[in-house]
C-alpha positions, -999 to +999 in steps of 0.1 A: -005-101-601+007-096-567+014-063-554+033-055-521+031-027-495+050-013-467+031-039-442+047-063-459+082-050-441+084-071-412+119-082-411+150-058-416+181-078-397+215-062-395+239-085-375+212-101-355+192-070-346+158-068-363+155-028-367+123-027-388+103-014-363+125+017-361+129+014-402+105+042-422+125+037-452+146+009-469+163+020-500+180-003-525+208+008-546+200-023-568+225-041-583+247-023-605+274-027-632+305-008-626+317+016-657+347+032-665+348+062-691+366+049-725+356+079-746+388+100-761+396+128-762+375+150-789+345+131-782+314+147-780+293+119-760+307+101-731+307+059-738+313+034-707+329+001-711+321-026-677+349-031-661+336-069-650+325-060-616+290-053-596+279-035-568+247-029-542+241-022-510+208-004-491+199+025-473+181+031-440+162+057-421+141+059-398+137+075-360+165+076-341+160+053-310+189+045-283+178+013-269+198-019-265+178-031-298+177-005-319+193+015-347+219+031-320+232-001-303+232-018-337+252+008-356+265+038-345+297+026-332+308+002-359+314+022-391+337+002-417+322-030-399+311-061-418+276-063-411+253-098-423+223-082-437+187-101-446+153-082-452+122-092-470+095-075-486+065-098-488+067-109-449+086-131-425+064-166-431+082-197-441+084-198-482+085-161-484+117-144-508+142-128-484+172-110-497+208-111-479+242-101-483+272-092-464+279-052-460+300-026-452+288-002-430+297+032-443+276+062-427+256+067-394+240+098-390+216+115-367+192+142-378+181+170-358+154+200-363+134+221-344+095+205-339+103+175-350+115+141-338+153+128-344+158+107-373+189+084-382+200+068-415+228+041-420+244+032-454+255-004-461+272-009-489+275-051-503+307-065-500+306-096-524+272-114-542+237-105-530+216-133-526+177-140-531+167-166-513+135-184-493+129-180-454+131-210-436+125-199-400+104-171-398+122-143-373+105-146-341+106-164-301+107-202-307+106-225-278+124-261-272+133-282-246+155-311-258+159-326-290+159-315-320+130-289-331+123-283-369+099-257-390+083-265-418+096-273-451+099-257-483+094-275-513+113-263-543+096-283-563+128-298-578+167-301-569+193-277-578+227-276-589+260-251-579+252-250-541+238-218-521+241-198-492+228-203-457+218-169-435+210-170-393+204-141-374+198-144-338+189-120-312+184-135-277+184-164-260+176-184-225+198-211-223+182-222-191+202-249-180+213-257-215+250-261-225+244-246-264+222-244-287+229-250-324+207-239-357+212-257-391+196-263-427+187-294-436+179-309-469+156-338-488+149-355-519+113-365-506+104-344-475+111-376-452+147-387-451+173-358-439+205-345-444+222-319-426+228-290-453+246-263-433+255-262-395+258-228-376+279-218-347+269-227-313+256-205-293+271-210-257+255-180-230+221-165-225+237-130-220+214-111-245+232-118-281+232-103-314+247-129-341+249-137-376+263-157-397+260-159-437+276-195-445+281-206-484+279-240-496+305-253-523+293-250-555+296-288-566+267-297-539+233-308-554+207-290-530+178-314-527+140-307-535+129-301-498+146-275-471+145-271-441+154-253-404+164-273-375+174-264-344+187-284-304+192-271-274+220-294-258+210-307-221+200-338-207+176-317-187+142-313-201+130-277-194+102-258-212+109-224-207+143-219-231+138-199-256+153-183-289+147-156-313+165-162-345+159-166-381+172-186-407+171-183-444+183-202-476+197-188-512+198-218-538+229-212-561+205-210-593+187-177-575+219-161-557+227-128-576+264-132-585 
């Protein structure tokens, strides 16, 4: 058996801003059939008939904090805004699950009592699938120069059918010199030979930025065995001191929720 624990926690991403360190709860609302009431009139039990659709979405709270990075910045001014969401709950290594979906953000409120410190929760409710999926690039600084930098891969252990989804998060950068820098999934039958999966927009400034992206891939594409994140800094100029923090993330079609 393997049991998990709140240490486990270490990524909560809304939009490009990681706000797990400000997180003291994460609350799932779990997927969830919606039912409409078919019972007549007369009844004396109610009965519920599926009306073909499903919902989810998550809850947060934790203190409130108003720095650039945190819960504040992130999401008290942006209620009814689509928000890419990804967190995990057995780490933020390469291979481990990570769950993502697009939401709706649909509450921010503060908290406030005497002898104790403010507190802040945020409600964001899925709009479309929710998708299970494996990290690819752990969140965190990565450096590069020029070229093109990759992590390591995940083996699957086998190819899949019906596509996937691709997730990236970032949430600063230093260009240094640099014209863009660009983050994408690659795929392989054998681990060796490559083929670019799923591209992400190009990032063009250094000017702190919080991104994201959720990017699906048609349903007809075979995913190979082996995945992986790859990432370039464009410049003809070596220079050892740009720098990124970003993660990226992978759903196979066959382990998406739909």
């Amino acid at each position: 058996m393997a049991y998990y624990g709140s240490d486990q926690i270490k990524l909560v991403l809304v939009g490009g801003w990681q706000l797990q360190p400000y997180c003291h709860e994460l609350s799932e609302e779990g997927v969830e059939a919606v039912m409409e009431e078919t019972n007549p009139l007369g009844s004396s039990w109610r009965e519920y008939t599926p009306v073909g659709l499903r919902q989810h979405g998550i809850t947060l709270g934790g203190l409130y904090d108003a720095s650039s990075g945190g819960p504040s910045a992130a999401l008290s001014t942006r209620l009814g805004s689509t928000h890419v969401v990804c967190y995990g709950v057995e780490g933020n290594d390469i291979g481990d699950d990570f769950l993502g979906f697009n939401a709706v953000e649909g509450a921010f409120n503060r908290t406030m009592g005497r002898g104790v410190l403010h507190r802040f929760t945020a409600a964001l409710r899925g709009s479309g699938r929710f998708d299970e999926g494996k990290i690819l690039k752990a969140y965190g600084h990565s450096t590069g120069s020029t070229g093109t930098s990759s992590a390591s891969a995940v083996d699957n252990g086998s190819s899949t059918p019906a596509g996937g989804v691709a997730y990236f998060h970032i949430s600063s950068i230093n260009m240094d010199g640099a014209t863009s820098f660009t983050a994408w999934v690659r795929h392989s039958s054998n681990g060796t030979v490559w083929a670019d999966l799923t591209t992400f927009t190009g990032i063009t400034s250094s000017v702190a930025t919080y991104a994201a992206e959720r990017i699906v891939t048609a349903s007809a594409t075979v995913v190979e065995r082996h995945l992986t994140a790859a990432w370039a800094y464009n410049s003809t100029v070596a220079n050892s001191s740009r720098t990124a923090e970003f993660f990226v993330g992978y759903a196979r079609g066959s382990t998406a929720a739909t």
